[in-house]
C-alpha positions as a Markdown table, in Angstrom:
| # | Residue | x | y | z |
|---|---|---|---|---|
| 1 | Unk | 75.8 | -28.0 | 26.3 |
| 2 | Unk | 74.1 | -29.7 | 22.7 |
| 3 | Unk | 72.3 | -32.5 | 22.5 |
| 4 | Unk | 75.4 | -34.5 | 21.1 |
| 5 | Unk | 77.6 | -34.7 | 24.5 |
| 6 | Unk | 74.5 | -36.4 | 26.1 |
| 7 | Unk | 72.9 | -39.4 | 24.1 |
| 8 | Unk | 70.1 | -41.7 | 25.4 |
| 9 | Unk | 70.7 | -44.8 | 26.6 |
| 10 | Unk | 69.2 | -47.9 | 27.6 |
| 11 | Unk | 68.6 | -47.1 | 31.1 |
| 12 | Unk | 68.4 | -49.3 | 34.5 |
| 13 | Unk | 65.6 | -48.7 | 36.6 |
| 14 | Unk | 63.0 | -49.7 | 39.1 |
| 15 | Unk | 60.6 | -46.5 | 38.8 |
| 16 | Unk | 57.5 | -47.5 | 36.3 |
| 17 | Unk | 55.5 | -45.1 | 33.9 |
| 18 | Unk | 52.0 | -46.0 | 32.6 |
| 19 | Unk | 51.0 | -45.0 | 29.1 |
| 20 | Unk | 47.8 | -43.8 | 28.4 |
| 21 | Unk | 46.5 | -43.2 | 24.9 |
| 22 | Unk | 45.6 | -44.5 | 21.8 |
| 23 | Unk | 46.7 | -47.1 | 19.1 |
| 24 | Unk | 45.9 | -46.7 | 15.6 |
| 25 | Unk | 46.1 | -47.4 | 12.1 |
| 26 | Unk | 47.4 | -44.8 | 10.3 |
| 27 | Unk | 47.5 | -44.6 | 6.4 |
| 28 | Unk | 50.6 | -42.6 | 5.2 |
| 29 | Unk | 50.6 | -40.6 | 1.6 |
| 30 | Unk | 53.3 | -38.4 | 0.3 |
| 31 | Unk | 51.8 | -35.2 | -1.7 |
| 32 | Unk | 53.3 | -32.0 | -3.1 |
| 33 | Unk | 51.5 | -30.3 | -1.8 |
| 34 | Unk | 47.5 | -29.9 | 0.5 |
| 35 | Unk | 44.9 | -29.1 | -1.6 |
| 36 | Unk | 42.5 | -27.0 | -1.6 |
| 37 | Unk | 39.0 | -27.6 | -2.0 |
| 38 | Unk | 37.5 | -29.1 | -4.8 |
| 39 | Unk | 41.5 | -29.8 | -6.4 |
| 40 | Unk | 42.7 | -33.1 | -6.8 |
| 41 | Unk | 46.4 | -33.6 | -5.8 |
| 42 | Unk | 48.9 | -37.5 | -6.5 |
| 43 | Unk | 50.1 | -39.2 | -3.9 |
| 44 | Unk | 53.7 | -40.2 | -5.1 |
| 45 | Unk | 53.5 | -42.8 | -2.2 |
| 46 | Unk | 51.4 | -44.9 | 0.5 |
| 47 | Unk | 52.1 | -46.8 | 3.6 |
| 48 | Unk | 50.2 | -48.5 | 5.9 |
| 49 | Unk | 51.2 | -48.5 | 9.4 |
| 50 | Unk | 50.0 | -49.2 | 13.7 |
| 51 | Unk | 50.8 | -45.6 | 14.7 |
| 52 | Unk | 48.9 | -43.4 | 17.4 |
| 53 | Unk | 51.0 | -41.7 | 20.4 |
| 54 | Unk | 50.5 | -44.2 | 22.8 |
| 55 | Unk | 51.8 | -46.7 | 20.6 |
| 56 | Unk | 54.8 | -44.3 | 19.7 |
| 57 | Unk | 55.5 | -43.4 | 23.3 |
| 58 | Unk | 55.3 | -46.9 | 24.0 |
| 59 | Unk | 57.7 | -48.4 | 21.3 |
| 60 | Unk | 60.4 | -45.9 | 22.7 |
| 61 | Unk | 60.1 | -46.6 | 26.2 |
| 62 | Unk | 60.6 | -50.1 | 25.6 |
| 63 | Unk | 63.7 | -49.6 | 23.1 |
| 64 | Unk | 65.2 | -47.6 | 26.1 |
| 65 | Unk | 64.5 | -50.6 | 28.7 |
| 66 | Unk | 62.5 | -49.1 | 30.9 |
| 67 | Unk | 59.5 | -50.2 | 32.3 |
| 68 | Unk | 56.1 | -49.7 | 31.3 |
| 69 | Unk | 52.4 | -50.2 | 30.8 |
| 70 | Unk | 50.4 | -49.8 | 27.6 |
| 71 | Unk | 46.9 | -48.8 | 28.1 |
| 72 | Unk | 45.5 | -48.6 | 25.2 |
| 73 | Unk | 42.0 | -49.5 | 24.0 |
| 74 | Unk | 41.8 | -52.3 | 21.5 |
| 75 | Unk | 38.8 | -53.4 | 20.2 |
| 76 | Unk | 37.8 | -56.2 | 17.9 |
| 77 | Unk | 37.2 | -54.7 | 14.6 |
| 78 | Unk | 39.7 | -54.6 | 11.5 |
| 79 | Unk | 41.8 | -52.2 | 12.8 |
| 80 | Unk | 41.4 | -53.4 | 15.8 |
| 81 | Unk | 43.1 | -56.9 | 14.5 |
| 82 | Unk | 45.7 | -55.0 | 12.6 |
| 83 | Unk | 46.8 | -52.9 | 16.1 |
| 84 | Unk | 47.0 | -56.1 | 18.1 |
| 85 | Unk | 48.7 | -57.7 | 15.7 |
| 86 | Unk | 51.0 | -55.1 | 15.8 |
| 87 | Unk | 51.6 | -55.0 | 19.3 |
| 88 | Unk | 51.8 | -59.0 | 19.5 |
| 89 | Unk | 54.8 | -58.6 | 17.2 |
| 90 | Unk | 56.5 | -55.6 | 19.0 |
| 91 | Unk | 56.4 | -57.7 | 22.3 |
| 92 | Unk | 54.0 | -55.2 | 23.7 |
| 93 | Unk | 51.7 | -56.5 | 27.0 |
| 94 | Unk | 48.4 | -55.3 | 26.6 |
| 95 | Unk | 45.8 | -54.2 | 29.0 |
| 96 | Unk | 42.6 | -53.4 | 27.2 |
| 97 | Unk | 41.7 | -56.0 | 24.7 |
| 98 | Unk | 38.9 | -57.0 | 22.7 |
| 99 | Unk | 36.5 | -54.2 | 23.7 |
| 100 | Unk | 33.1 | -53.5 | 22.2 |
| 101 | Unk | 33.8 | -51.2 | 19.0 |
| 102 | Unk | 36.7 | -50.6 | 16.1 |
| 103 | Unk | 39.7 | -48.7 | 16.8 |
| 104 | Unk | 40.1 | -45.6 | 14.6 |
| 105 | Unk | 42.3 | -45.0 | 11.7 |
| 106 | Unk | 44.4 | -41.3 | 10.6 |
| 107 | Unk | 45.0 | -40.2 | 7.0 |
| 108 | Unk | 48.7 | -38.7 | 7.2 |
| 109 | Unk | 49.8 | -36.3 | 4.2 |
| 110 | Unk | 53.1 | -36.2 | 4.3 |
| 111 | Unk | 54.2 | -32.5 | 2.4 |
| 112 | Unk | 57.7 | -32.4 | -0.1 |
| 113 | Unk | 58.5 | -30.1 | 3.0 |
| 114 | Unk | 58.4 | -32.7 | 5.9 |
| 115 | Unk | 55.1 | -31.4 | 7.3 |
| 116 | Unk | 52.6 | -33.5 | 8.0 |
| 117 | Unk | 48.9 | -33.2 | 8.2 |
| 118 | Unk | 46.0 | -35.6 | 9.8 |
| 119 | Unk | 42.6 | -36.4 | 8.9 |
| 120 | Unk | 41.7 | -38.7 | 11.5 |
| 121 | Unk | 38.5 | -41.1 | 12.1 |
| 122 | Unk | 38.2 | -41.3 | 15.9 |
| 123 | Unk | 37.4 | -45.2 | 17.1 |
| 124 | Unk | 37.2 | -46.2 | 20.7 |
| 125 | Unk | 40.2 | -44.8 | 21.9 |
| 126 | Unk | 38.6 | -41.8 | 22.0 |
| 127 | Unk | 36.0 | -42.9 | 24.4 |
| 128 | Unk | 37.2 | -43.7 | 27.4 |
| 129 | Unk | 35.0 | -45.9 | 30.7 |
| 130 | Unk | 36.0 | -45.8 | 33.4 |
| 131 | Unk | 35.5 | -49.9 | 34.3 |
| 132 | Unk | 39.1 | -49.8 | 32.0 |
| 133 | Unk | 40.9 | -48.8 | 34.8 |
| 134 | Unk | 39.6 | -52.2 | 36.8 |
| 135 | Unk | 42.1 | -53.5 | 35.4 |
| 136 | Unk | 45.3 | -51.3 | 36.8 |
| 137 | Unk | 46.4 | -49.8 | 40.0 |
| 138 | Unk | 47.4 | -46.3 | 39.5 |
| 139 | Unk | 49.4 | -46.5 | 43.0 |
| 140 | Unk | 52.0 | -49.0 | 40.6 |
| 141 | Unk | 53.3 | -45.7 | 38.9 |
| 142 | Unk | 56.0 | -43.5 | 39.3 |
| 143 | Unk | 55.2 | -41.4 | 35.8 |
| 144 | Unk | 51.7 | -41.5 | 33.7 |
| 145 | Unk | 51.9 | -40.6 | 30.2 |
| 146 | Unk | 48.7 | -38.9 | 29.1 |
| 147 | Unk | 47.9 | -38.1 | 25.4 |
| 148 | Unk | 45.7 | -34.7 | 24.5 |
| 149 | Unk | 44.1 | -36.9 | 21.7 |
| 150 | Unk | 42.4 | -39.0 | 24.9 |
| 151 | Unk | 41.4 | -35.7 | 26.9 |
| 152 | Unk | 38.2 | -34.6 | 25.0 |
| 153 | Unk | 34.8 | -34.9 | 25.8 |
| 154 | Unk | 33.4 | -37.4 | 28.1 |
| 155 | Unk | 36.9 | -39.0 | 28.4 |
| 156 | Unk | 38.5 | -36.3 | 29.6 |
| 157 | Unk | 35.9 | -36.2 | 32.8 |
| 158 | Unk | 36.5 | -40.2 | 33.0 |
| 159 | Unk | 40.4 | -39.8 | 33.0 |
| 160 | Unk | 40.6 | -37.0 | 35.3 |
| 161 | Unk | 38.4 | -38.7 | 38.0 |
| 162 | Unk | 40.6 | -42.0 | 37.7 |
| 163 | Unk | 43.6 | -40.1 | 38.2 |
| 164 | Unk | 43.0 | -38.7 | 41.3 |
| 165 | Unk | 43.4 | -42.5 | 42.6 |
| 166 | Unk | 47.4 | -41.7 | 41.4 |
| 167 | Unk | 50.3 | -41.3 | 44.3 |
| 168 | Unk | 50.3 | -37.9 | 44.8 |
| 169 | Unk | 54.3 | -37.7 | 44.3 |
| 170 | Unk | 53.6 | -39.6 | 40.8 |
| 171 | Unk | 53.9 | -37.1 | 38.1 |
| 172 | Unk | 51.7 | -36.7 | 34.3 |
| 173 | Unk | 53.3 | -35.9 | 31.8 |
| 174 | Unk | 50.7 | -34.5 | 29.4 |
| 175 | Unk | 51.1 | -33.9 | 25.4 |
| 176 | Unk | 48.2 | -31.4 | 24.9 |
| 177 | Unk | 48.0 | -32.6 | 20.6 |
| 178 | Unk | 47.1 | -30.2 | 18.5 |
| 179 | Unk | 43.7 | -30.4 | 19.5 |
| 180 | Unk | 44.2 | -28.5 | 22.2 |
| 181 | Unk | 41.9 | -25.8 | 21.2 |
| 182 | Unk | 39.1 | -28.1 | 21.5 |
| 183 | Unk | 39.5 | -29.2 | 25.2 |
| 184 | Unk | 37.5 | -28.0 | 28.4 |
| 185 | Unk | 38.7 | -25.4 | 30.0 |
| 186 | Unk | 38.0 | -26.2 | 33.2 |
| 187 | Unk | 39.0 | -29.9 | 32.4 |
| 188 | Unk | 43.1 | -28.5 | 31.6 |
| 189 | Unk | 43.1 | -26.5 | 34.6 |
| 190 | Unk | 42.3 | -29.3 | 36.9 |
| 191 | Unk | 44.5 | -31.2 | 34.9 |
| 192 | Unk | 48.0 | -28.9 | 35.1 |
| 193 | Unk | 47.0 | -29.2 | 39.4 |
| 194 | Unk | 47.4 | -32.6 | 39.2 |
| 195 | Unk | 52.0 | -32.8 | 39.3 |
| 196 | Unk | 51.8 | -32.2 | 35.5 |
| 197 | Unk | 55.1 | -31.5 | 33.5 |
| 198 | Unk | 53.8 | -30.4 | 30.0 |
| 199 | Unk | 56.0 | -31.6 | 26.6 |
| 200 | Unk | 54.4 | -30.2 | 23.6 |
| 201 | Unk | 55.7 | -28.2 | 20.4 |
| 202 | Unk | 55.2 | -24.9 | 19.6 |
| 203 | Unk | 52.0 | -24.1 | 18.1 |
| 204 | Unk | 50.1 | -26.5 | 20.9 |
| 205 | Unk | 51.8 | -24.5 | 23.6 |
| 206 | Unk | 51.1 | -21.3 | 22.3 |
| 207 | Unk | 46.9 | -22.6 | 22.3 |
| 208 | Unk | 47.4 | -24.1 | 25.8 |
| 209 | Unk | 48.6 | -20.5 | 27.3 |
| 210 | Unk | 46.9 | -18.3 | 25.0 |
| 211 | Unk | 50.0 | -16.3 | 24.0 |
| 212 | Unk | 51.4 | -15.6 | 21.4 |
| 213 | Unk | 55.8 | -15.7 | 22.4 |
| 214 | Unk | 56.9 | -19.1 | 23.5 |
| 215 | Unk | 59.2 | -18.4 | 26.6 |
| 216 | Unk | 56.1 | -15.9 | 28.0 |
| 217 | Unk | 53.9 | -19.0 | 27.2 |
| 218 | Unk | 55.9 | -21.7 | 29.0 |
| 219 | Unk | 56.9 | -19.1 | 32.1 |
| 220 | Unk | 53.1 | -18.6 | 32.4 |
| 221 | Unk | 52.3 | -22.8 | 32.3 |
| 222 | Unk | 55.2 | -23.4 | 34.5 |
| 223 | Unk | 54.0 | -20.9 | 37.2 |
| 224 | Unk | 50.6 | -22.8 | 37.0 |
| 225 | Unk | 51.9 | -26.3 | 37.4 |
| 226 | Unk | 55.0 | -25.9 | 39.6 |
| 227 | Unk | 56.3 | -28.2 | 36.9 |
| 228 | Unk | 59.0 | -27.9 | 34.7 |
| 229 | Unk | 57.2 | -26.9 | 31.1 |
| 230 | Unk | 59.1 | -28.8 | 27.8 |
| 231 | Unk | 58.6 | -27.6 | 24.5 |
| 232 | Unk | 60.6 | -28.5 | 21.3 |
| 233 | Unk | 61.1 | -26.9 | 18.2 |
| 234 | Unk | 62.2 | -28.8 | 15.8 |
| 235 | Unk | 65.3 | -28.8 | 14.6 |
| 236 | Unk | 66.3 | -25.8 | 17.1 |
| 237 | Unk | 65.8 | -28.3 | 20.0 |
| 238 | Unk | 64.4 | -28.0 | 23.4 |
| 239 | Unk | 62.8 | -25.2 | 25.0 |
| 240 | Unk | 62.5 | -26.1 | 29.3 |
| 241 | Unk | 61.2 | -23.7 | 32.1 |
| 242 | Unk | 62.4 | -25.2 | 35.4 |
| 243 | Unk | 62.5 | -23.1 | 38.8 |
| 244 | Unk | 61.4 | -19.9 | 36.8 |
| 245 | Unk | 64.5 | -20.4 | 34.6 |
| 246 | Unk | 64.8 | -20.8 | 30.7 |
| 247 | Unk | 66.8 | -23.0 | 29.0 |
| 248 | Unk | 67.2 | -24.3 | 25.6 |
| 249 | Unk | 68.8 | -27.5 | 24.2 |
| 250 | Unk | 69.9 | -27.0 | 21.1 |
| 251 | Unk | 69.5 | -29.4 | 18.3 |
| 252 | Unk | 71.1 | -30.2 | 14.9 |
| 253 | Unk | 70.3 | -30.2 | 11.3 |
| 254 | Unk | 69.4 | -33.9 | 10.1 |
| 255 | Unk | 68.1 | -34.9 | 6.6 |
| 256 | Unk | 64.4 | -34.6 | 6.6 |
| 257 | Unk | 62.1 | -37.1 | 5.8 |
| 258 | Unk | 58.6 | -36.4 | 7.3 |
| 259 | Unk | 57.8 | -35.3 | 11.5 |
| 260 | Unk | 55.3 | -38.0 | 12.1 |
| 261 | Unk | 55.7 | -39.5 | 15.4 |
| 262 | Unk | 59.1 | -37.2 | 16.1 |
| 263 | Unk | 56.6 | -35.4 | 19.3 |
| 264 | Unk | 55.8 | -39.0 | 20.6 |
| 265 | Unk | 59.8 | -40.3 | 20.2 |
| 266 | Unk | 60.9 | -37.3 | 21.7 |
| 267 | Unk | 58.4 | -37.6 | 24.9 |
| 268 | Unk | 59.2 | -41.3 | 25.1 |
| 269 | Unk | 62.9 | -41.2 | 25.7 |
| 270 | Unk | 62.3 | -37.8 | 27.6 |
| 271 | Unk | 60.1 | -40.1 | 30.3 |
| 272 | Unk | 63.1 | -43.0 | 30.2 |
| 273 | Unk | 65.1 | -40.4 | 31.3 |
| 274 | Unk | 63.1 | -39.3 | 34.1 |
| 275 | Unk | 62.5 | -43.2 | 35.1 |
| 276 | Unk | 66.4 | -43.1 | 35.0 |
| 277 | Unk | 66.5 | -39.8 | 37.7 |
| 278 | Unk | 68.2 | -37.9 | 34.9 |
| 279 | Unk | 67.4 | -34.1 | 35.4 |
| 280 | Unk | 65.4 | -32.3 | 32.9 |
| 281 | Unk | 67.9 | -31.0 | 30.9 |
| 282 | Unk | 69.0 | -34.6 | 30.2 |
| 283 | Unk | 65.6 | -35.7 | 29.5 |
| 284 | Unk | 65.5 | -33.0 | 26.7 |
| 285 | Unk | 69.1 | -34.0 | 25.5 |
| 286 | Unk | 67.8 | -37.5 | 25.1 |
| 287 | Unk | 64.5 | -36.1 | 23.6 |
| 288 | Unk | 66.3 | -34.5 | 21.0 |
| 289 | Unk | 68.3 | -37.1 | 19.9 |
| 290 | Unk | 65.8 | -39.8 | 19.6 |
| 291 | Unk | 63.5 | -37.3 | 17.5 |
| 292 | Unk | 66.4 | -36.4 | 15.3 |
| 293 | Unk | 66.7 | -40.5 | 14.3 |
| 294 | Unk | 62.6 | -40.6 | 13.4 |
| 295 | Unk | 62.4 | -37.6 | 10.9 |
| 296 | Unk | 65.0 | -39.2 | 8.4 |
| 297 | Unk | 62.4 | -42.5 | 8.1 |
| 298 | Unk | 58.8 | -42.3 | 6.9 |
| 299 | Unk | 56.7 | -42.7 | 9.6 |
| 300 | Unk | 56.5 | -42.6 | 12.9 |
| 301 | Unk | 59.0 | -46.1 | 14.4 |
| 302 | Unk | 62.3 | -46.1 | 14.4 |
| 303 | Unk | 64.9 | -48.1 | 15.4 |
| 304 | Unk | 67.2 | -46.4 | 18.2 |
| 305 | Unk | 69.7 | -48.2 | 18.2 |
């Protein structure tokens, strides 16, 4: 089966997903190529847009009716203002607002070949309390959307120590990032014990298991997490481990713009299918198609439908 005899769809749904993660301003240049030090390279183009995962997941799940909670940290400085305006406009509720401290902003080279690359200036997002989560009942959730770029550091001990206040049936699904190098150890492992599904690309899953072939990779995350294990690859599709099996849902060839935020709108309308009860290899089918609308725009929103 391809991804074109199942499409996404607005679902219908009473199960609820929390999304944790980050909001932020993200300035988006077109170059020829990266340069190397010391070279100067022209950007042939520049936009300024609210991006960040959360943000992304968020904009999906709400395209796809489902329903959903945003936390994400807003603070009270510039880009702070710009995100909540932002999210005032996209109908977004908000649960953290006017913190102490700026949100952080992303330079995003965008490569003639689609590729992107981030230089990113971390703001409060990346420094979780845990007197945020006063503010929510984890017990409200049927899915929690976690984003690697939020599990570093002193926030990853913060979030992992709030989740345990989760339903124990309620199931994270984690994006490692590519910064998944960087994270404890110890912290992932507790993590993956928690009912974690992982959905991440390629390279992140091949740093989270330490391998270096994909389907040995996700067999050997899978057998830690009892999960099913999600990993796309681009235009090839969907890679899933489910009850030791291997599957992939293929993709298609679309024109290519740039990748940004094709991860984030693939996860988010892989979660509305799992609010909808769809099985895996639906949620990947849906993944796929979304992701397949956001790489022929610039930047990382898309309209679905």
């Amino acid at each position: 089966m391809n991804n074109q005899e199942t499409n996404y769809e607005k679902i219908k749904s009473n199960k609820k997903a929390l999304v944790i993660g980050s909001a932020i301003v993200d300035v988006i240049v077109t170059i020829p190529k990266l340069p190397v030090s010391g070279e100067d390279v022209f950007s042939s183009a520049q936009e300024i847009i609210v991006g960040g995962c959360a943000y992304n997941v968020g904009n999906v799940l709400q395209q796809l009716n489902a329903s959903y909670d945003l936390m994400i940290p807003i603070g009270t400085g510039p880009n702070a203002a710009q995100v909540n305006k932002q999210m005032n406009a996209d109908g977004h509720s908000q649960v953290l607002k006017d913190l102490d401290g700026d949100n952080g902003w992303c330079l995003s080279m965008v490569e003639a070949s689609g590729e992107r690359t981030f230089l990113t200036v971390p703001g409060i997002e990346n420094d979780w309390q845990e007197e945020w989560f006063d503010k929510i009942n984890l017990h409200h959730y049927d899915y929690i959307y976690l984003s690697g770029y939020s599990f570093e550091g002193n926030s990853a001990k913060v979030l992992l120590k709030q989740l345990q206040n989760k339903k124990k049936e309620t199931t994270i699904i984690f994006d490692p990032s590519p910064r998944v190098s960087e994270m404890n150890q110890e912290d992932l492992k507790k993590l993956l014990e928690m009912n974690t599904i992982i959905h991440c690309n390629q390279d992140e899953l091949l740093s989270l298991s330490k391998q270096t072939d994909i389907k040995t990779g996700a067999k050997m995350i899978h057998q830690k997490t009892q999960r099913p294990v999600a990993v796309t690859l681009g235009s090839e599709g969907t890679l899933f481990v489910e009850d030791n099996k291997i599957k992939i849902c293929h993709g298609q060839e679309v024109p290519l713009v740039d990748t940004i935020g094709a991860g984030d709108t693939h996860t988010g309308a892989f979660i509305a299918a799992l609010l909808d009860e769809q099985s895996i290899e639906t949620a990947c089918m849906w993944g796929n198609n979304a992701a397949s609308k956001v790489v022929q725009v610039q930047g990382g929103n898309v309209q679905l439908f």
